[in-house]
C-alpha positions, 0 to 999 in steps of 0.5 A: 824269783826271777818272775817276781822281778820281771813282775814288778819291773813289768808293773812299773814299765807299765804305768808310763807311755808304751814308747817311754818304757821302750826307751826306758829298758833299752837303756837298763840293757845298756847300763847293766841294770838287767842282768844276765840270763841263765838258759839251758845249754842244749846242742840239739837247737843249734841251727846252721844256715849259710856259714852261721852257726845259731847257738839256739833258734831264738831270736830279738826282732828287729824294732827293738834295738833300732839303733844297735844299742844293745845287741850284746845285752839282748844275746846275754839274755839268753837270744840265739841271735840279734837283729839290730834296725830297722836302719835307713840311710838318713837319720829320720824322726819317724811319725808324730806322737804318740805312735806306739799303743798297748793292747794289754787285753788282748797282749798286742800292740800297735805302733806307727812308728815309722822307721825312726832310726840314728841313720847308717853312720850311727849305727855303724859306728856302733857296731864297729865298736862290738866286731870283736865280741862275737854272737850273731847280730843281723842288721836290717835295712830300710828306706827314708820316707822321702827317698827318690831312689828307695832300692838305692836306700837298700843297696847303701845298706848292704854297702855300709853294713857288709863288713859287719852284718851276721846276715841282712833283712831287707824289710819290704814289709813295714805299713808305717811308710807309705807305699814299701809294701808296694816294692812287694808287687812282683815287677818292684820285688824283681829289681829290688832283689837283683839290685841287693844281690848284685850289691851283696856280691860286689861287696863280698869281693872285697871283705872275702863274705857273702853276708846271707840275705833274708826279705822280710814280708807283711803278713797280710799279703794274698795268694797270688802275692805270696807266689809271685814273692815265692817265684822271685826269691827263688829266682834271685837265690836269696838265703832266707825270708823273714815272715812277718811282720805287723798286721793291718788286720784287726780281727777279733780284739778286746781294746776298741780303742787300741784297735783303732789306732792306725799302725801295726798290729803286733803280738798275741793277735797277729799269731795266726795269721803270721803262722798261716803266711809262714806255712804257706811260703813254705809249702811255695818255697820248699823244705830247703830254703831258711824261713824265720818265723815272727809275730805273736810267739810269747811261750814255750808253745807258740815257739815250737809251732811256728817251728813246725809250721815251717819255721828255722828259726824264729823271733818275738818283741812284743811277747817280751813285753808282757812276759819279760826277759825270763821268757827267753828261758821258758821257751828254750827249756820248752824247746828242749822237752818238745825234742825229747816227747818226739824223741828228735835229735835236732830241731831240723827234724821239727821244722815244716811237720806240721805246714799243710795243716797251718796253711789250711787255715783261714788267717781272718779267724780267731785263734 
């Protein structure tokens, strides 16, 4: 039954614009008009990381709930955890429309949205509103498009936020504003990351936390760009990486017209060469380090390998749009089987069993 309505509401979704059926389902969320999920309960995908405690390994990604809407909404549907944002410290419209293009041949989607966001004190007033209810709800922070000082952009976030984020994600890795990625060149990295690190301990001299950082990446970076991030954030002892997000590439797709919009590529095309970059930061960063995995999980089997190409966690969006939410459900009973054919007794065993032999594929490849 639950696919039948998922079914229907996709249909009807799908006959407005991309960004309209967007704005349409956040606001069902908000409303109630979605209801709860019912998803298996299963202690072995719990997953521990700093001082949080991940009630299972699945997460909503960051540009789905920009605005901290509806985070408790998405943890009712079944989600380990939130990830609210991308947030910049001024409110800012984003790029023109229209901006976000569905690829329903090949499940993607590009969008050149460009961080469009109701700024700091907006969501913090948000999120104020929620302290109390419990669930992890990780707030990622960005930079405006026209900010003389974009580390100081970073630091405001971590500032304003310390008191409330679960965790932070410093997206350094978005193709919608002009020259972020840059601050992924090992010089920019270094600053950015003391600048952050210094700002999150000063912080949690005053509210008694240590709000664990993650840096989020492109997953179009090269191999000496992948060593010169593996070496910084090693050094800066950051608590995780988040990889990836949407991809420049345009390898291998049905919709031409989709593909050449300009934009990131999310969903089922970005699956491999989102999983090949995961693996090889892996094999860089070691087993220790935490590493969410995002870009192109939309079942039960891409979930566990990107789990066993080296991921702790991981995170979907646009999988969700073509599967509905019943999804969350479908993965995590497929989780639970995967450990039970294994015969694991936690998701950890799986994590990274399988890195060497994603990070010797060639990402340009079809999948």
């Amino acid at each position: 039954m639950r696919d039948l309505v998922d079914g229907a509401a996709r249909r009807a979704l799908f006959m407005l614009d991309a960004e309209a059926a967007h704005g349409l389902t956040v606001k069902a969320l908000a409303t109630g008009a979605v209801p709860a999920c019912r998803v298996p309960q299963d202690g072995r995908l719990s997953v521990r990381i700093a001082d949080l405690t991940f009630p299972n390994p699945l997460g909503m990604a960051a540009g789905f709930d920009k605005n901290g809407e509806v985070p408790d909404a998405l943890l009712r549907l079944g989600f380990g955890f939130s990830e609210v944002g991308t947030v910049t410290p001024r409110p800012q419209a984003g790029n023109p429309t229209p901006r976000v293009f569905r690829l329903v041949a090949d499940k993607g989607v590009v969008n050149r949205l460009g961080f469009n966001n109701d700024g700091h004190a907006a969501l913090r007033v948000r999120l104020e509103a929620r302290k109390h209810r419990g669930g992890i709800v990780g707030v990622n922070v960005g930079a405006n498009k026209d900010s003389e000082d974009r580390i100081a952009d970073y630091t405001a976030g971590i500032e304003t936020f310390a008191d409330l984020a679960s965790y932070f994600a410093v997206n350094i890795s978005s193709p919608n504003t002009p020259g972020l990625r840059d601050l992924q060149a090992r010089a920019a990295l270094a600053e950015l990351l003391s600048r952050v690190m210094e700002t999150r301990d000063a912080a949690a001299e005053r509210h008694g936390r240590k709000v664990p950082v993650f840096l989020k990446i492109a997953p179009d970076v090269v191999e000496a760009e992948l060593d010169d991030i593996a070496a910084e954030v090693l050094a800066a002892r950051l608590d995780g990486l988040i990889v990836s997000n949407t991809t420049l590439a345009r390898n291998g797709l049905k919709d031409s017209a989709g593909a050449a919009q300009a934009g990131g590529l999310s969903g089922r095309p970005l699956f491999r060469r989102a999983t090949v970059t995961l693996a090889r930061m892996r094999q860089r960063v070691g087993p220790e380090l935490p590493i969410i995995g995002v870009g192109g999980i939309d079942s039960g089997e891409t979930a566990w390998t990107k789990i066993t190409a080296g991921a702790n966690l991981i995170q979907l969006y646009t999988g969700m749009v073509y599967e509905g939410p019943g999804l969350v459900a479908k993965i995590l009973r497929h989780l639970s089987r995967c450990l039970d054919r294994h015969g694991l007794s936690s998701l950890d065993e799986a994590v990274g069993t399988n890195t060497d032999a994603w990070a010797r594929l060639d990402p340009d490849l079809e999948s």
